[in-house]
C-alpha positions in Angstrom: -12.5 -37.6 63.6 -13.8 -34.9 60.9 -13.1 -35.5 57.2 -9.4 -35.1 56.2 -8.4 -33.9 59.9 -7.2 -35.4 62.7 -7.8 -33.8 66.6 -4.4 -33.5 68.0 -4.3 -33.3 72.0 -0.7 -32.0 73.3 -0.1 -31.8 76.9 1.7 -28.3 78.0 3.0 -26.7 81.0 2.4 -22.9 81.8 4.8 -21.1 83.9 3.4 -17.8 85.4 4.4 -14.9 83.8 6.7 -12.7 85.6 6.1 -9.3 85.6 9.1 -7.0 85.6 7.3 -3.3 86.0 5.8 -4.1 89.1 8.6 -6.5 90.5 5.7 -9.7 90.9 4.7 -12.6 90.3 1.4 -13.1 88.3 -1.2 -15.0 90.2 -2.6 -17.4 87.8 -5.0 -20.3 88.9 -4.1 -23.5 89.0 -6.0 -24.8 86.1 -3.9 -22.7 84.0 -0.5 -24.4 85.5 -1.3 -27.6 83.4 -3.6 -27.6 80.4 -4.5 -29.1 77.4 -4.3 -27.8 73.6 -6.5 -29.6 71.2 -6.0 -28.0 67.6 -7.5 -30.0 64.5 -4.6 -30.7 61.9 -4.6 -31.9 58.8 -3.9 -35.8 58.6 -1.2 -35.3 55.7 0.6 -33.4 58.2 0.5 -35.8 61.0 4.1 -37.8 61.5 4.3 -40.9 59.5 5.1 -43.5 61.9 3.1 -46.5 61.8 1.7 -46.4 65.2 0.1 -49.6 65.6 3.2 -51.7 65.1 5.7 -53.7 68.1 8.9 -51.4 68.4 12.3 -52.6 70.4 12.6 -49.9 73.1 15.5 -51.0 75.1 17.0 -54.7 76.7 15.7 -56.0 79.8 19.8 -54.9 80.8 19.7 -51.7 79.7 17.1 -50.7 82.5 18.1 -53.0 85.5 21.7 -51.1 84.8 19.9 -47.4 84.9 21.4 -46.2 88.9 18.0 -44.5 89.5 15.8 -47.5 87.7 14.3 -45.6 84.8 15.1 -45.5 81.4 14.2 -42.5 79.0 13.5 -43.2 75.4 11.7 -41.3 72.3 10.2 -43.5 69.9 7.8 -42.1 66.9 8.6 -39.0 68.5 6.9 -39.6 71.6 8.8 -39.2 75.1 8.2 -42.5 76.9 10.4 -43.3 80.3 10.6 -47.8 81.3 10.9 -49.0 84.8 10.3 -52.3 86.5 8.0 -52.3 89.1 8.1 -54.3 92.4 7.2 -57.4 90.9 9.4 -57.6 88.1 7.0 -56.1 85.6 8.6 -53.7 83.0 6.1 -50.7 82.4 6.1 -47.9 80.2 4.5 -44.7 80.8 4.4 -41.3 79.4 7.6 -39.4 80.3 5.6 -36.2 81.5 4.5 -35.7 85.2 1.4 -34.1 85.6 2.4 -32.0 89.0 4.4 -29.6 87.2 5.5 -31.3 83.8 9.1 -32.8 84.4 10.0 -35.3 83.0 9.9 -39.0 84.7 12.8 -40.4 83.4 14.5 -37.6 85.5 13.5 -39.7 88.8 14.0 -42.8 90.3 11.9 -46.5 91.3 11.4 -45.9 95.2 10.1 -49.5 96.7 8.6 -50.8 93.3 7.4 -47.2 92.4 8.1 -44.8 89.4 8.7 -41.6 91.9 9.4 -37.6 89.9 12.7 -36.4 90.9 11.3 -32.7 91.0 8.7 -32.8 94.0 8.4 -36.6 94.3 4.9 -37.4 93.1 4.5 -41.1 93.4 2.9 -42.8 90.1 1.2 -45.6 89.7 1.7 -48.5 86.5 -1.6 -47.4 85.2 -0.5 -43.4 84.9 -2.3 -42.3 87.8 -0.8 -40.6 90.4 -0.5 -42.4 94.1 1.0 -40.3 96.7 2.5 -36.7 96.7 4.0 -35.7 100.1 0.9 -34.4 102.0 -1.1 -33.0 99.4 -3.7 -34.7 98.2 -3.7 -36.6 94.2 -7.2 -36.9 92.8 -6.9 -33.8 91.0 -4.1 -34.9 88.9 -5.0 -35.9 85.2 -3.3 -39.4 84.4 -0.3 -40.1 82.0 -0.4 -42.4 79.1 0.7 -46.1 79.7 1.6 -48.1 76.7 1.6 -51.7 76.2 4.8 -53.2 77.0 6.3 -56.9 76.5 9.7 -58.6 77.2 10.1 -60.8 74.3 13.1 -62.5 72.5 15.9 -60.1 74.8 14.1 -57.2 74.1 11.6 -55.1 75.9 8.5 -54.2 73.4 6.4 -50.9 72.9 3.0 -50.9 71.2 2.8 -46.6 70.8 -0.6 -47.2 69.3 -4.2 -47.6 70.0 -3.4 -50.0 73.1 -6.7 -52.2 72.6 -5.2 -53.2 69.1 -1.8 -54.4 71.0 -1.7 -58.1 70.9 1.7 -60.1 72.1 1.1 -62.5 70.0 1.9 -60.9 66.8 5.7 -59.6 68.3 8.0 -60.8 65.6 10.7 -63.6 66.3 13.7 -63.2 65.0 14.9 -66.4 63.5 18.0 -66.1 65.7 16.5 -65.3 68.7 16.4 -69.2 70.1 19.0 -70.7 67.7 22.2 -71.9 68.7 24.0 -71.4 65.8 23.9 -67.5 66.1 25.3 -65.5 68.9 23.8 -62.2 70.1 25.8 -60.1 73.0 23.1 -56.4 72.8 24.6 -53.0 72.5 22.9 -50.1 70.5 24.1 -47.9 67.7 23.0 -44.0 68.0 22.1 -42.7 64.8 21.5 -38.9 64.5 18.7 -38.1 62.0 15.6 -36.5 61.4 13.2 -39.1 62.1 
């Protein structure tokens, strides 16, 4: 961190170039297919979410109904896809797959696993990748996983520093367990700018 700016790492895919004089594809290596730009900003014009805070993402319902298993969802403007694992675990992992930078929530949960609907790459709950149909998968940079809880009816996103996530401190809505209120889900889309 320097003095009034904040390092700001964003994950991009490079097409190759086509080039139309010569009818031909640019050869580019393959580093240059997925890369990295870091670019020092200032912190007054970082987004003003508080990061380290519990956020509702979705109901437990809302992803066992998705037909391909995985659920899609921005929150503080960051592109996270939800699936349940195997054992019954929700996860949350960075909608981006690092094979050629689809996104996840376009694919499906094949036997437990959160599988890319563009060439299949097999990820694991921890954002590594597993399997990709013959080729091998060490080279792959992981994904983001974020700290996700099922509390109260709700499935929990921490979208902050995950060592300062603590389950304990998810709020409890007063109606949550009482019987004198009645809650039966559903969502409200809101179009605006933040």
């Amino acid at each position: 961190r320097i003095s009034g700016t904040r390092a700001v790492a964003r994950r991009i895919a490079v097409k190759p170039l086509r080039d139309t004089r010569r009818r031909r594809d640019c050869e580019l290596p393959p580093s240059a297919v997925s890369c990295f730009v870091v670019s020092t900003t200032p912190t007054a014009a970082a987004p003003m979410f508080p990061f380290d805070a519990w956020y509702v993402a979705a109901t437990p319902d809302e992803i066992a109904a998705s037909p391909s298993g995985v659920l899609g969802r921005t929150i503080c403007n960051q592109a996270i896809v939800f699936y349940v694992d195997g054992d019954g675990q929700t996860h949350g992992l960075e909608d981006w797959c690092p094979h050629r930078g689809a996104p996840l929530s376009l694919g499906r949960v094949c036997e437990g696993k959160l599988t890319c609907g563009y060439h299949g790459l097999v990820m694991g709950h921890d954002g590594h990748a597993q399997a990709l149909q013959g080729l091998p998968v060490r080279g792959f940079a992981p994904i983001r996983k974020y700290p996700v809880a099922e509390r109260h009816g709700y499935v929990w996103i921490w979208p902050g520093d995950p060592a300062l996530a603590n389950v304990d401190t998810i709020p409890k809505p007063s109606w949550a367990d009482n019987p004198e209120w009645a809650f039966g889900g559903g969502m409200f889309r809101v179009a605006c700018d933040y």
